[in-house]
Backbone as JSON, one array per atom type, in Angstrom:
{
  "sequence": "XXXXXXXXXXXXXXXXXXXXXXXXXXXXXXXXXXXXXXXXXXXXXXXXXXXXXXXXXXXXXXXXXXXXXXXXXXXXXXXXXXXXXXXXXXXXXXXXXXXXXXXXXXXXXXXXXXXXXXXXXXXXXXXXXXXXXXXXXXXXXXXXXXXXXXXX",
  "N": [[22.98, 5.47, 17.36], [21.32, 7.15, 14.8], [18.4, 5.77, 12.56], [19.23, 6.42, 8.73], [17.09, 6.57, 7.43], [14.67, 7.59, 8.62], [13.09, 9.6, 7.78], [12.21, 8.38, 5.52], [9.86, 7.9, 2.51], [7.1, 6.12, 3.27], [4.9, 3.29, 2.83], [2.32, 1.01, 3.26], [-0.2, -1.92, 3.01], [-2.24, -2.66, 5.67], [-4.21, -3.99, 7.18], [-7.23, -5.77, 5.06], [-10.7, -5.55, 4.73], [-14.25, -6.22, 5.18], [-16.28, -3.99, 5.74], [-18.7, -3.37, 5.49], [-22.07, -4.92, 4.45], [-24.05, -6.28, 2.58], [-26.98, -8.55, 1.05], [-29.61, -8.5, -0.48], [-32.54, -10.91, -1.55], [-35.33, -10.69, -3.29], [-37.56, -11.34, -4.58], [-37.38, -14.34, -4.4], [-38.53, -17.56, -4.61], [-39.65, -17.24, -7.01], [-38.61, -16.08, -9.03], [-36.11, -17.5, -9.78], [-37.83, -19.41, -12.11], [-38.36, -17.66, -14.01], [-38.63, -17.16, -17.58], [-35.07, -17.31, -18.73], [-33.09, -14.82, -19.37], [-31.25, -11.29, -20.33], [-30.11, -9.69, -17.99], [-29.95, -6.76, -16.21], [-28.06, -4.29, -15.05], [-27.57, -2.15, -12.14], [-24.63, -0.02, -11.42], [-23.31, 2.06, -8.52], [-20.5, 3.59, -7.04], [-18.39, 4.4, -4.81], [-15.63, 6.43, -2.68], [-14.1, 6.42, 0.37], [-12.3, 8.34, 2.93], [-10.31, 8.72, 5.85], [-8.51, 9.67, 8.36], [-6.92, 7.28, 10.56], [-5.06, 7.46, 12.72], [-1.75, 9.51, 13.41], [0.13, 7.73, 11.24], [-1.86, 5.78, 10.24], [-4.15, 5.71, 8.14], [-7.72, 4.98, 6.85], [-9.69, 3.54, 4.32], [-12.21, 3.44, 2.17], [-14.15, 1.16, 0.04], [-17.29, 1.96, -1.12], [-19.6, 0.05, -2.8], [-22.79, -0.06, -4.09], [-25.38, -2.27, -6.11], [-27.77, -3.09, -8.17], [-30.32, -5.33, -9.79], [-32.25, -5.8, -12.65], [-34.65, -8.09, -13.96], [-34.95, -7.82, -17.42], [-37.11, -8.17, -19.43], [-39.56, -7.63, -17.97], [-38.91, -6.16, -15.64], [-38.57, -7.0, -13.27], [-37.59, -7.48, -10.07], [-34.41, -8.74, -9.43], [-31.88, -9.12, -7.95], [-30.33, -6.94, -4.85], [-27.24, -5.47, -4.16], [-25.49, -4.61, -1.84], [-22.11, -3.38, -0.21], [-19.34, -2.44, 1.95], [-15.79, -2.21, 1.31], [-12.92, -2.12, 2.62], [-10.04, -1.12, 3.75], [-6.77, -0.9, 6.01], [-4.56, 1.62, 5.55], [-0.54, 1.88, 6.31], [1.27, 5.23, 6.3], [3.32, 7.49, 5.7], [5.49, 9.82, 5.55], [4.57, 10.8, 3.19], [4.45, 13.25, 0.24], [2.47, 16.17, 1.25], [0.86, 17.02, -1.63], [1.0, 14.64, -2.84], [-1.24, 13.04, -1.47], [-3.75, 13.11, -2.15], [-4.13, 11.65, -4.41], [-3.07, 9.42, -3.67], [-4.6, 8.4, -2.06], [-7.05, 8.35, -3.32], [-6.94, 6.64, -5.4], [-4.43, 5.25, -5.57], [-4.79, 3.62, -3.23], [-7.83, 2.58, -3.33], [-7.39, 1.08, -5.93], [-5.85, -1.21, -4.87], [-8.13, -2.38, -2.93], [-10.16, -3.1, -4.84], [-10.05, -5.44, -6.14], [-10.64, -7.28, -4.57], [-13.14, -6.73, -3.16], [-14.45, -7.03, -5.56], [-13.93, -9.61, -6.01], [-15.83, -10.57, -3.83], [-18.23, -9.78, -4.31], [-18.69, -11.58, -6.81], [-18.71, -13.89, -5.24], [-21.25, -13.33, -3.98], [-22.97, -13.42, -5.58], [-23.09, -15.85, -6.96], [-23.87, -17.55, -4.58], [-26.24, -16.57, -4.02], [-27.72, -17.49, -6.07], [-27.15, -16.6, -8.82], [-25.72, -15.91, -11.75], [-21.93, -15.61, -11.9], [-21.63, -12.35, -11.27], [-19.27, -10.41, -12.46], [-17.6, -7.77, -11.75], [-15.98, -5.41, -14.57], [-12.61, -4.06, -14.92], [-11.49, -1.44, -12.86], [-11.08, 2.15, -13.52], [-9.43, 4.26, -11.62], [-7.87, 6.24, -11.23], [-8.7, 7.97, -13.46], [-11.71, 7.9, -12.97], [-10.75, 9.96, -10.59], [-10.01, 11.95, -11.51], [-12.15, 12.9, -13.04], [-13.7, 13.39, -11.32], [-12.3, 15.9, -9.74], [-12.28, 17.65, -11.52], [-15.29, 18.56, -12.08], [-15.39, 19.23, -9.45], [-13.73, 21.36, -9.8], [-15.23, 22.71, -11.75], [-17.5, 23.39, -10.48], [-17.05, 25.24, -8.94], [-16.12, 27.49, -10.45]],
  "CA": [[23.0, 5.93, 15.99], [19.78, 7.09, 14.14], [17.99, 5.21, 11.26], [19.01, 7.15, 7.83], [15.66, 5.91, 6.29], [13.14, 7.66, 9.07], [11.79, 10.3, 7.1], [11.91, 7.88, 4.41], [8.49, 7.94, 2.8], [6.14, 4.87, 3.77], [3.12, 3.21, 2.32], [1.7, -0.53, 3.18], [-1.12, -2.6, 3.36], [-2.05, -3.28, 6.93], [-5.22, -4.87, 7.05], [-8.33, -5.28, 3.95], [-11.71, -6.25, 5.26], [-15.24, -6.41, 4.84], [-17.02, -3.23, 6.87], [-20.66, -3.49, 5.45], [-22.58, -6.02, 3.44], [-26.15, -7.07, 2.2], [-27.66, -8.92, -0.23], [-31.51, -9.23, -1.0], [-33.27, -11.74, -2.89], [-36.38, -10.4, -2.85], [-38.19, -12.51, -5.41], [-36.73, -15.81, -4.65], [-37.7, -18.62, -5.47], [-39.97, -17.08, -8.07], [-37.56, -15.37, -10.6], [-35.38, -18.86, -10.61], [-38.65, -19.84, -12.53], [-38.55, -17.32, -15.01], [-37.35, -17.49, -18.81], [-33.64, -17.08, -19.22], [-32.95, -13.41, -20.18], [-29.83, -11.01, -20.18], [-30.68, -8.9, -16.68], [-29.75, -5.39, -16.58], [-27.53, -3.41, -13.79], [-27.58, -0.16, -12.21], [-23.88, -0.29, -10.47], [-22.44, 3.22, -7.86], [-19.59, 3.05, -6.43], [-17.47, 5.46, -3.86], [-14.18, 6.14, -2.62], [-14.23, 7.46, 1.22], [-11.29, 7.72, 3.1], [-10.35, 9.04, 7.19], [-7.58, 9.68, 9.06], [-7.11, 6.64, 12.02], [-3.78, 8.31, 13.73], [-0.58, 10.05, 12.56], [0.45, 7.11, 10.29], [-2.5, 5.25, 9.49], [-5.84, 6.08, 6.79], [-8.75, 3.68, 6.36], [-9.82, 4.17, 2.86], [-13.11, 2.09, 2.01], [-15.01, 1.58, -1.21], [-18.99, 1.59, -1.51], [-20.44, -0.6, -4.17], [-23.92, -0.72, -4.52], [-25.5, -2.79, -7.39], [-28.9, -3.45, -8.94], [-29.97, -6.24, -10.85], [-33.77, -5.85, -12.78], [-34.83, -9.23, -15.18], [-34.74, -7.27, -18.84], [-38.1, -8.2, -19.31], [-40.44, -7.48, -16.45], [-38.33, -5.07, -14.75], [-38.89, -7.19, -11.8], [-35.84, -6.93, -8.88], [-33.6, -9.89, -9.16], [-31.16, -8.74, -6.26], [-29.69, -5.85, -4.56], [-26.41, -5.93, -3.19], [-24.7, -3.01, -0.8], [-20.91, -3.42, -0.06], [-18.5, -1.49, 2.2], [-14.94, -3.16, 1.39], [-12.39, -1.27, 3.44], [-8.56, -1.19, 4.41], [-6.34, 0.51, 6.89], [-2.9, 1.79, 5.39], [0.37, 2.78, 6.85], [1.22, 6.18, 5.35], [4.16, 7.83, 6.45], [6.17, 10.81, 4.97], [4.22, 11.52, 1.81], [4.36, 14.27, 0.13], [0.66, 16.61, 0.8], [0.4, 17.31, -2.87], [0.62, 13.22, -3.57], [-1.83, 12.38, -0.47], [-5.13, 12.89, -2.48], [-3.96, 10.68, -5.5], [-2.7, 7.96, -3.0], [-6.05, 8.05, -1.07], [-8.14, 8.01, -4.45], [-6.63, 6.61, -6.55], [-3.9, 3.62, -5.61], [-5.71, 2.44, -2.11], [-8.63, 1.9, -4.16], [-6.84, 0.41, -6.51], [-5.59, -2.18, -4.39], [-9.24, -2.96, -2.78], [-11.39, -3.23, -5.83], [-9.93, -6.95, -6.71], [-11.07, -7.81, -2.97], [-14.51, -6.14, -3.46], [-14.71, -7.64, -6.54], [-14.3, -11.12, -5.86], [-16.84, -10.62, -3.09], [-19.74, -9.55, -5.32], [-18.99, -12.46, -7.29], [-19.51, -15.06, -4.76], [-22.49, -12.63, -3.38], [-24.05, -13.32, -6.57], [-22.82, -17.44, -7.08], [-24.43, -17.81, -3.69], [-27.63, -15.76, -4.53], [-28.61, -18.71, -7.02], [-27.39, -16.17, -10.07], [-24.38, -16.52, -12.2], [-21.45, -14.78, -10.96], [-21.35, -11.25, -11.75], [-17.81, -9.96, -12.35], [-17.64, -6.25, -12.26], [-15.13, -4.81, -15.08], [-11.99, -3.17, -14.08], [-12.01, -0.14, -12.57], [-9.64, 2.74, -13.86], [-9.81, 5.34, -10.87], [-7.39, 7.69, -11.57], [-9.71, 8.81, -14.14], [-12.77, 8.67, -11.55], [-10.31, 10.58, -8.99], [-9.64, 13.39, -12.27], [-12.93, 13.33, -13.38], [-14.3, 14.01, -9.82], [-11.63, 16.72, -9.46], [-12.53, 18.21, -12.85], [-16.16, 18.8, -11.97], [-15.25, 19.98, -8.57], [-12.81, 22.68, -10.15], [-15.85, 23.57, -12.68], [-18.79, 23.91, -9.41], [-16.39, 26.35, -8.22], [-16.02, 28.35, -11.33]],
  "C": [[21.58, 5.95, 15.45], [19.7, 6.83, 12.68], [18.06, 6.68, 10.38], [17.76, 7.4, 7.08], [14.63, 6.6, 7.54], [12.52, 8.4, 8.69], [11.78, 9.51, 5.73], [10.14, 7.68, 3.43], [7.99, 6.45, 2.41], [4.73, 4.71, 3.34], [2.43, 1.76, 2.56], [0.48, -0.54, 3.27], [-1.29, -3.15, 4.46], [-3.27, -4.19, 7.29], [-6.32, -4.65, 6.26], [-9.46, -6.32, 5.33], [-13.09, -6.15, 4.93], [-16.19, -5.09, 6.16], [-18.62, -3.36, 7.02], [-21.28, -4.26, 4.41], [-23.57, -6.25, 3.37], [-26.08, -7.58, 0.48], [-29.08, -9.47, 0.29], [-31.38, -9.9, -1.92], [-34.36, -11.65, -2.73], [-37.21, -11.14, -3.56], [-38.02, -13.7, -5.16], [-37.82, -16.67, -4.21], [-38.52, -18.1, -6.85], [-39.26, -16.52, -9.7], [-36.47, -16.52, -10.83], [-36.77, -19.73, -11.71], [-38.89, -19.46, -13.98], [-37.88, -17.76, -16.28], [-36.48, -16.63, -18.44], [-33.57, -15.69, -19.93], [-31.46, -12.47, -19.39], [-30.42, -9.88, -18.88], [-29.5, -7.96, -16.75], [-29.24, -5.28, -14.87], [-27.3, -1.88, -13.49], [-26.03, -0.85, -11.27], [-23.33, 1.39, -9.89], [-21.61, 2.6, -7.37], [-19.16, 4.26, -6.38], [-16.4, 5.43, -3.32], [-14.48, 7.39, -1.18], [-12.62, 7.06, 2.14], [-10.72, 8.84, 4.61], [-8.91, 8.58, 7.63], [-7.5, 8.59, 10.39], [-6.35, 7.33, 13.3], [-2.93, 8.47, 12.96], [0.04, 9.13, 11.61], [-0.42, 5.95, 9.61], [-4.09, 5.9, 8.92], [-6.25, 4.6, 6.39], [-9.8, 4.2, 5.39], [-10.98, 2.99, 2.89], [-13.75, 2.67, 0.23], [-16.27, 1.23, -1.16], [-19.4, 0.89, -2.83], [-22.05, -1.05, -3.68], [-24.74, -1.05, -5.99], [-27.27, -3.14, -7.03], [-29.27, -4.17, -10.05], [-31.48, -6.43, -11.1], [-33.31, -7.27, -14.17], [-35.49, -7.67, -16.24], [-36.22, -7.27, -19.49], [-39.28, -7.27, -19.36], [-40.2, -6.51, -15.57], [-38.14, -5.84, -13.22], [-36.81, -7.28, -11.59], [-35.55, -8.19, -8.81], [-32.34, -9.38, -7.67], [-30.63, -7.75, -6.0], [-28.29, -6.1, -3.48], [-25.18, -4.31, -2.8], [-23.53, -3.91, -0.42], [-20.05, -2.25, 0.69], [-17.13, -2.32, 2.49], [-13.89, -2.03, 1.73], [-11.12, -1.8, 4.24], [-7.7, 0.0, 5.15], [-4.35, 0.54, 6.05], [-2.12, 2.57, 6.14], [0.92, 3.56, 6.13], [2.07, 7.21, 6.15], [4.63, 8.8, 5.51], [6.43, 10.96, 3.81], [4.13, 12.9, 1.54], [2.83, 14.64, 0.57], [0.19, 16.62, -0.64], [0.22, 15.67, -3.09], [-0.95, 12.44, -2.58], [-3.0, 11.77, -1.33], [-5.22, 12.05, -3.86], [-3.7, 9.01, -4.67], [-4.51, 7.43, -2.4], [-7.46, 7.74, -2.22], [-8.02, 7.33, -5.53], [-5.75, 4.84, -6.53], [-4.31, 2.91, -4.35], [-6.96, 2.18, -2.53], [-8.75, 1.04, -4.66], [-6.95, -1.18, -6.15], [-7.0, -2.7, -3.83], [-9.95, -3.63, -3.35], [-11.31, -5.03, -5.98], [-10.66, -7.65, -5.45], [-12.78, -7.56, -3.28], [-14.95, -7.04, -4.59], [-15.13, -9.23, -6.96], [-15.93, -11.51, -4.81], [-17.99, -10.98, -3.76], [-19.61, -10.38, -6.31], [-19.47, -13.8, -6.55], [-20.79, -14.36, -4.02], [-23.36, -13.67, -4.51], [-24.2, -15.36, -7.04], [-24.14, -17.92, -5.53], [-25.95, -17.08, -3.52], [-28.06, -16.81, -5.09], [-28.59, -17.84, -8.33], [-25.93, -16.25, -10.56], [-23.3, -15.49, -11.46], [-21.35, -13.54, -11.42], [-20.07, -10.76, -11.54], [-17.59, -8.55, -12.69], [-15.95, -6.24, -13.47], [-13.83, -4.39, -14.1], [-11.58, -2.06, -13.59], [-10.79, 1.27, -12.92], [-10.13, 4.33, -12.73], [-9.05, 6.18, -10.82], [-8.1, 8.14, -12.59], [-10.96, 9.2, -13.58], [-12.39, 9.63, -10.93], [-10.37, 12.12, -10.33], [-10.71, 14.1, -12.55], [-13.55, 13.93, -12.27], [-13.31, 15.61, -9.49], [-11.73, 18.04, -10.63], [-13.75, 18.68, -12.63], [-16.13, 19.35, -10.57], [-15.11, 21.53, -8.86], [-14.57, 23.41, -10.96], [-17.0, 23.97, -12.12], [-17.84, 25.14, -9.03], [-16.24, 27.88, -8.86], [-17.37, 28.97, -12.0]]
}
């Protein structure tokens, strides 16, 4: 007898992980010296995402961050991130693929990513930086919105 449920459509979490990572402290120990001031960030962040085989996609997110003392300008730390999971992805619609892939496997990463770059930054010798939270279905529209309008 065959399972009623096999074109059922399928979506998990199969494994999150850590693909690429750095942190500089390029000043150190001199900028733990300086006065106390509110330090300024440049933060990017990306959403890439690859076919492994017929039911799994490994979706990663790029965060790189920049952190100048407010000052001085000088470079308190730089920290590169590639935080990256493989999902099982089974008999989605095509029209939903590019919302799933930009939008809720993101989703699910960012808190992972997130915590990271806070103990990056605890373990740096600076307080912890806690990125915001990230609303990427508006990234995924706005990116899709400026696509549509290069085209036009």
């Amino acid at each position: 007898m065959q399972d009623a449920d096999t074109d059922a459509p399928a979506f998990s979490l199969q494994k999150i992980y850590v693909k690429d990572i750095s942190f500089e402290n390029p000043n150190a120990p001199g900028i733990y010296t300086l006065p106390a001031s509110q330090p300024k960030f440049e933060i990017n962040m990306g959403v890439a995402h690859k076919q492994v085989d017929a039911d799994h996609w490994e979706v990663s997110l790029k965060i790189s961050i920049t952190s100048h003392e407010s000052q001085n300008e000088q470079l308190l730390f730089e920290i590169e991130i590639e935080h990256a999971a493989v999902f099982y992805i089974r008999h989605i619609d095509e029209e939903q693929m590019p919302i799933l892939l930009g939008v809720e496997c993101p989703t699910i990463i960012f808190p992972y990513a997130r915590q990271l770059i806070s103990q990056l930054t605890i373990d740096g010798g600076f307080m912890p930086l806690l990125l915001e939270p990230v609303n990427f279905r508006a990234l995924f529209e706005n990116s899709r919105a400026q696509a549509e309008h290069q085209v036009h």
